[in-house]
N, C-alpha and C positions, 0 to 999 in steps of 0.2 A: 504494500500500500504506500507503503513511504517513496519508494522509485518512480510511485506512479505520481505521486503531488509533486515530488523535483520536478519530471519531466513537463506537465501541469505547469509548473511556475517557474520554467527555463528561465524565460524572456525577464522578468521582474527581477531574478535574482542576479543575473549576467547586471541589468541596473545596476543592483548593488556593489557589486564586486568594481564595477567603472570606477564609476561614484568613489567608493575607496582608495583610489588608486589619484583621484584628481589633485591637484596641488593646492585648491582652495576651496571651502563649503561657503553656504550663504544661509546665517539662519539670521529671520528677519527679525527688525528691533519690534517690540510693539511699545506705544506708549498709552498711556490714560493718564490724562490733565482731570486734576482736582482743586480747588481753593486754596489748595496746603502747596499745592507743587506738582511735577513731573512723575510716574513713575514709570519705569524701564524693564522692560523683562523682556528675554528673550525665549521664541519658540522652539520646543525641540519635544521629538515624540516620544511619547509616554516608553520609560524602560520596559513594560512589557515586548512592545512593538519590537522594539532593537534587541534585547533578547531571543525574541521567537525568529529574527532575520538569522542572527547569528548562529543560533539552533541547525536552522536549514543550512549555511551555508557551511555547516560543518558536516552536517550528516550528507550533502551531495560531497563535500573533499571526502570521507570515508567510508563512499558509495566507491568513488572514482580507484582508490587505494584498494577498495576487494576487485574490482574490475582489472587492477593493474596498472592502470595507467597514472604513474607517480607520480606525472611533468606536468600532466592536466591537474589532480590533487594537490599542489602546490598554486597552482594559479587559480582557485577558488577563494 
C-alpha cells in the first residue's frame, strides 16, 4: 500500500525534494496593526504537515534502497 501512495504522490514529492535543494525559501511576513502597535509573525506549516512530508520522503529513499538503487536513495 505504501508503494502504491509514493507512486500516487510522485509529482508533489519530487516538489519537495527541489524545493530543498533551492538556495533561498520565501515565507511571507504577515502583519496585524493594532492601537498598541505592529505585530509580525511569520507563516510556516503546521509540524504535522513537515513531518508526514519527511515521513514519505524517507520511506520512498528506503523503498529505493530495497529496490537497489543507492544513487537514486541518496537523491531523495
Amino acid at each position: 500500500m505504501l508503494a502504491d501512495w509514493l507512486d500516487a504522490n510522485e509529482k508533489p514529492l519530487d516538489l519537495l525534494v527541489k524545493a530543498s535543494i533551492r538556495p533561498r525559501r520565501y515565507e511571507p511576513l504577515l502583519c496585524r496593526g493594532s492601537d498598541e502597535g505592529m505585530v509580525f509573525s511569520v507563516f510556516r506549516p503546521p509540524l504535522k504537515q513537515r513531518v508526514e512530508a519527511l515521513s514519505a520522503l524517507v520511506a520512498r529513499a528506503l523503498l529505493k534502497l530495497n529496490d537497489g538503487k543507492h544513487d537514486d536513495a541518496w537523491r531523495i
